[in-house]
C-alpha positions in Angstrom: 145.7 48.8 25.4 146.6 52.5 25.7 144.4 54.8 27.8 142.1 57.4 25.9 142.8 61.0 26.1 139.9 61.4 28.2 137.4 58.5 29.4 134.2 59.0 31.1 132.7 56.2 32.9 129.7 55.9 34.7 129.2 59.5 35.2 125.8 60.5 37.1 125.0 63.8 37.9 121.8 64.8 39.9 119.6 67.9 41.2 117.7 67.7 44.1 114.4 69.9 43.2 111.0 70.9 44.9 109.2 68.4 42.5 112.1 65.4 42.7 115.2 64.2 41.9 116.5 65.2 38.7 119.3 62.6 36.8 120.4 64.6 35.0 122.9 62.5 33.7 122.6 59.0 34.4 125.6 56.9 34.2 127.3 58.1 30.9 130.3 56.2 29.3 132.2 57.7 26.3 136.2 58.5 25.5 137.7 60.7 22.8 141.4 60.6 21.6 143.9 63.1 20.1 142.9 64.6 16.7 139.3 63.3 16.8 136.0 64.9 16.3 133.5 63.7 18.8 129.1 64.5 18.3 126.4 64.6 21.1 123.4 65.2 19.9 120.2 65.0 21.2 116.9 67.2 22.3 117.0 70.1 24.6 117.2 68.7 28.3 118.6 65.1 26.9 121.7 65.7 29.4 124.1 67.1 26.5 125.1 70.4 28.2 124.5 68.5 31.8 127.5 66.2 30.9 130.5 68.6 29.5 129.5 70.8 32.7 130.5 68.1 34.5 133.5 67.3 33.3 134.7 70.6 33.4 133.2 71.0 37.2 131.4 74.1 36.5 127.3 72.7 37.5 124.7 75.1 38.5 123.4 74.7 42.4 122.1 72.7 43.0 124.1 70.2 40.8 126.0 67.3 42.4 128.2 64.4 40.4 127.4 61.0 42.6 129.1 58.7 40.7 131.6 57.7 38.3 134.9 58.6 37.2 136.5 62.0 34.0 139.7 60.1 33.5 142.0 62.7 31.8 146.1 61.7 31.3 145.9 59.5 34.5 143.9 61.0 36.9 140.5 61.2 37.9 138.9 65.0 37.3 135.8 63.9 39.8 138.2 63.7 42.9 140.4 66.4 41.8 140.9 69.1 44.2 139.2 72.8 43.3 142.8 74.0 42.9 144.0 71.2 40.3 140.9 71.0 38.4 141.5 75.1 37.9 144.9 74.0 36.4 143.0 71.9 34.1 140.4 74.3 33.1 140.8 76.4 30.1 144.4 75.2 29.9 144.5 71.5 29.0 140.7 71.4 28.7 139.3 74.3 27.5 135.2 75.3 26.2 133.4 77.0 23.9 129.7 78.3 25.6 126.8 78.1 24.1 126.0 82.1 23.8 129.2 84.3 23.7 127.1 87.4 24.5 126.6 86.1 27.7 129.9 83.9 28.3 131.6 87.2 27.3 132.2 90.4 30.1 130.8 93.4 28.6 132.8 95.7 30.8 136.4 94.0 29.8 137.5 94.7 26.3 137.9 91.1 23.9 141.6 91.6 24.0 141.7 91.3 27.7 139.6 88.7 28.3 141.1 86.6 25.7 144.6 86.8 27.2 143.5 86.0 30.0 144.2 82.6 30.2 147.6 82.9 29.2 148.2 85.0 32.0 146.5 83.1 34.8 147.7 79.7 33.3 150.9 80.6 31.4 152.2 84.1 33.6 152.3 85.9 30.9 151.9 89.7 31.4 149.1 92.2 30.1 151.4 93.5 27.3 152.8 89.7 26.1 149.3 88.4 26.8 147.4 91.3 24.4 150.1 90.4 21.6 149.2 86.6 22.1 145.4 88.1 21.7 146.3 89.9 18.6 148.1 86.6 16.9 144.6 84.5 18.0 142.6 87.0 16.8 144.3 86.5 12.8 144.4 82.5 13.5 140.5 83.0 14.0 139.9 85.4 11.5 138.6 88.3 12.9 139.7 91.5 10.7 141.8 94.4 11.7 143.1 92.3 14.9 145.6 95.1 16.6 142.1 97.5 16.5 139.4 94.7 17.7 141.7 93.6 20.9 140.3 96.9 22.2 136.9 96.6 21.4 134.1 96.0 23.9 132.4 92.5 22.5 128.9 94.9 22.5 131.2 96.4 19.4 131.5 92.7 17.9 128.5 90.8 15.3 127.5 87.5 16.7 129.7 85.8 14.2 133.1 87.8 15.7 132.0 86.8 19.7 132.2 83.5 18.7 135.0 83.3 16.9 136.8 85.3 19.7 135.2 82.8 22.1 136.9 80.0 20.1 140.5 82.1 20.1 139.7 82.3 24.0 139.3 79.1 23.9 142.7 77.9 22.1 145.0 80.9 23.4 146.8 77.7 26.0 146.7 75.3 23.2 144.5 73.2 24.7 144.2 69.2 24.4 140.6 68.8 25.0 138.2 71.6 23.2 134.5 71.2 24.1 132.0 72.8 22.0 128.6 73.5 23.4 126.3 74.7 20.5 128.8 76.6 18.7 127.1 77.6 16.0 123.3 79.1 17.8 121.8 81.8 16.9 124.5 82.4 13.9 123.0 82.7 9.8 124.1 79.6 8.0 126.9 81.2 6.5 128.9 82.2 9.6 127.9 78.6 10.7 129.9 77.1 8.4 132.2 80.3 8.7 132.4 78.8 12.7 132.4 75.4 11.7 135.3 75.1 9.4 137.2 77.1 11.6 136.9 74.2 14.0 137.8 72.0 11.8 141.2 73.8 10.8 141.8 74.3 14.5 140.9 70.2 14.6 143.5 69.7 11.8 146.0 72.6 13.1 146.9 71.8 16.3 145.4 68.1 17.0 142.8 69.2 19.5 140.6 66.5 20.9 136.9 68.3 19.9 133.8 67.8 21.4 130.6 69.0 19.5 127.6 69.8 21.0 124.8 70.6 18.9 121.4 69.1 17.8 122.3 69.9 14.1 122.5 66.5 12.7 124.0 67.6 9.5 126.8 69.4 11.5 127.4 65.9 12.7 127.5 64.6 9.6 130.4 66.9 8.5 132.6 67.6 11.4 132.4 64.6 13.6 134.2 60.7 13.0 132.3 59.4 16.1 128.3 60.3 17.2 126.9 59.7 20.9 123.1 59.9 20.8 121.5 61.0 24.4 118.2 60.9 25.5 116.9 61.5 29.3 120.5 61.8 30.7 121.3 58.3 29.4 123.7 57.2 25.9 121.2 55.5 23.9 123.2 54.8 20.8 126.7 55.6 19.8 129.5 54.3 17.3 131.3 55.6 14.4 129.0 58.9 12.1 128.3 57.3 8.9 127.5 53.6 10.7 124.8 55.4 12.9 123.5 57.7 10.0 123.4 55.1 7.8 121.9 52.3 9.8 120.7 53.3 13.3 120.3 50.7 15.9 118.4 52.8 18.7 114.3 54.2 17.6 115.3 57.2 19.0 118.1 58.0 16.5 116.1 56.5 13.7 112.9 59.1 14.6 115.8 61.7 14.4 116.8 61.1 10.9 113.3 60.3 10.0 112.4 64.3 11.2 114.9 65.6 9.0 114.7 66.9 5.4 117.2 64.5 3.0 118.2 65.7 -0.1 117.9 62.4 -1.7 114.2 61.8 -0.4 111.6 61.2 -2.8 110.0 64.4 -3.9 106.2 63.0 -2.1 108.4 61.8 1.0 106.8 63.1 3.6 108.8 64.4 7.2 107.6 62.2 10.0 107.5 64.3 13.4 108.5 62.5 16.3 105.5 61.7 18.3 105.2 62.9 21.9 107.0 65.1 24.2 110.6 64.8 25.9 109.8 62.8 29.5 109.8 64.9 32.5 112.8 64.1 34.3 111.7 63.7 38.1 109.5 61.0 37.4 110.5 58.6 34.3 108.6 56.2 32.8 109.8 52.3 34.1 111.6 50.4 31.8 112.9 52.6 29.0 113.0 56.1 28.8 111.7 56.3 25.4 109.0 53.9 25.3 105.9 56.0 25.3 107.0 57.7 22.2 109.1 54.6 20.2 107.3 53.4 17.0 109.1 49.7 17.6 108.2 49.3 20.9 107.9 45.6 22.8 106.3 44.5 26.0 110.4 44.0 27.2 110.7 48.3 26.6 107.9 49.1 29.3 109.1 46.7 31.7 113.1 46.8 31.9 116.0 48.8 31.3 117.7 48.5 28.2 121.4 48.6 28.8 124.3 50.2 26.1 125.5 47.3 24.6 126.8 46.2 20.8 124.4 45.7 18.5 127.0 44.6 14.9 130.6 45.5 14.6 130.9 49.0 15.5 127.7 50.6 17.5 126.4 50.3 20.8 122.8 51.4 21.7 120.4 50.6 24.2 117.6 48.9 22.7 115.6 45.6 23.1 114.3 45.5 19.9 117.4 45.8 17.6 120.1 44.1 20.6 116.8 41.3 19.6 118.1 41.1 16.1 115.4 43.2 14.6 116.5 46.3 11.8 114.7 49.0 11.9 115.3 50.4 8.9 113.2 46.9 7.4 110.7 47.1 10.1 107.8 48.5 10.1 106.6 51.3 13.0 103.9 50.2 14.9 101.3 52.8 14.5 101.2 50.8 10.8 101.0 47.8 12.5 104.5 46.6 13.2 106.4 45.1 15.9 104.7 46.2 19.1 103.6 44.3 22.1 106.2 41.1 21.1 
């Protein structure tokens, strides 16, 4: 069987805090391949963010990995060396930040800051590298490119920072992109501006893409494969339109049920999903989504659901459905369903 471009295995990542310890992400398994379009999705503080930060090596203090294996070409990015994990970053594996404002230096002009991965990975000089800038800049469509290169990114609309975030991003051709929230705090139409520029950079140069967001229905059009998280663990994950279609965790059904659909009934009404996230130094036993799950058995409070297939092509950690139930044919507890089995 040929080994994935990049495999994560039993990744766990912790912070040691004044109120406990935080798992951050607690033992996450996914892999992406050449060419394909990869979604996490999940609430704020679900362990999205918590586990690209981690593969790149880049965590906050007091952030430790403890366990588990970023398996990229043949070699193991956890026990890499600071110096070979730099050769790594932003050349082979490269990322997209959630706010270019702040991922950008507002006392370095664009142009500079862009080539400057080619000249700390590729040795390029200032002149060459400001050319390379120029050609990035058209490929991302930012107007007037030879006059924007000497811009200050105070001098750029939110829409341009990201778009020169994402030429940043590609300037060493990388094989790996990661996408963390590409698209925040843009208007909808230089969202999809942002969004089908990923997907001709996708198409263009074969990049491996992984797509952060907690937009389900950028999901539904970017992305072949969907990883659902929820309290630092993979809850459900398989092919987009398996998972949309029929969702085998509660957690990714509540999602869909939150959403507006245009083919819902006109008197459909949104159901909200009940509760609040957990607080992550002290977890409820059994699974982490119980006290809010509208399927919930006695099995949920009491143990561990582990990630394991439920039909042909999803995995998800769930009692209920890995029981044989569907949930789109059951019926939520607070109307009197399946709770307390």
């Amino acid at each position: 069987m040929p080994e994935h471009l990049l495999e994560v295995r039993g990744l766990k990542t912790q912070f040691p805090t004044k109120e406990g310890l935080v798992k951050a992400v607690d033992g996450v398994d996914f892999h992406i391949d050449p060419g394909e379009t990869l979604g996490i999705v999940g609430e704020s503080g679900s362990g999205k963010s918590m586990t690209v930060l981690s593969i790149m090596r880049l965590l906050p203090r007091p952030g430790r990995i403890v366990a588990g294996e970023v398996m990229y070409k043949g070699r193991d990015l956890v026990k890499a060396s600071e110096a070979e994990i730099q050769e790594v970053r932003g050349e082979e594996i490269a990322m997209i930040f959630q706010d270019p404002m702040t991922s950008l230096n507002p006392v370095y002009r664009t142009g500079w800051q862009v080539g400057e991965p080619l000249r700390l990975h590729k040795g390029l000089g200032l002149a060459e590298s400001l050319r390379e800038a120029v050609s990035m800049f058209t490929k991302v469509g930012i107007p007037e490119p030879n006059k924007r290169v000497q811009n200050y990114p105070h001098e750029f609309s939110g829409g341009m920072r990201q778009r020169a975030m994402i030429a940043m991003g590609l300037t060493t051709a990388p094989s790996v992109l990661i996408a963390d929230e590409p698209t925040t705090a843009l208007d909808v139409t230089i969202q999809a501006q942002i969004l089908e520029l990923l997907k001709q950079v996708n198409r263009e140069f074969g990049t491996a893409t992984v797509l952060i967001t907690h937009n389900l229905g950028v999901v539904a059009g970017m992305c072949e494969r969907v990883m659902v998280m929820y309290a630092g663990r993979v809850v459900e994950e398989g092919p987009t339109d398996d998972v949309f279609a029929s969702p085998k965790h509660p957690y990714t059904w509540s999602l869909l049920q939150s959403i507006p659909r245009l083919d819902a009934e006109a008197h459909e009404a949104l159901r909200p999903i009940e509760g609040m996230p957990p607080d992550m130094t002290n977890l409820p036993e059994g699974c982490a989504f119980h006290p809010r799950c509208p399927f919930r058995i006695e099995r949920c409070i009491q143990e561990t659901p582990v990630l394991a297939w439920v039909g042909d092509t999803q995995r998800a950690a769930c009692w209920v459905t890995q029981g044989g139930t569907d949930l789109g044919a059951a019926t939520p507890i607070q109307q009197g369903g399946v709770a307390g089995g």
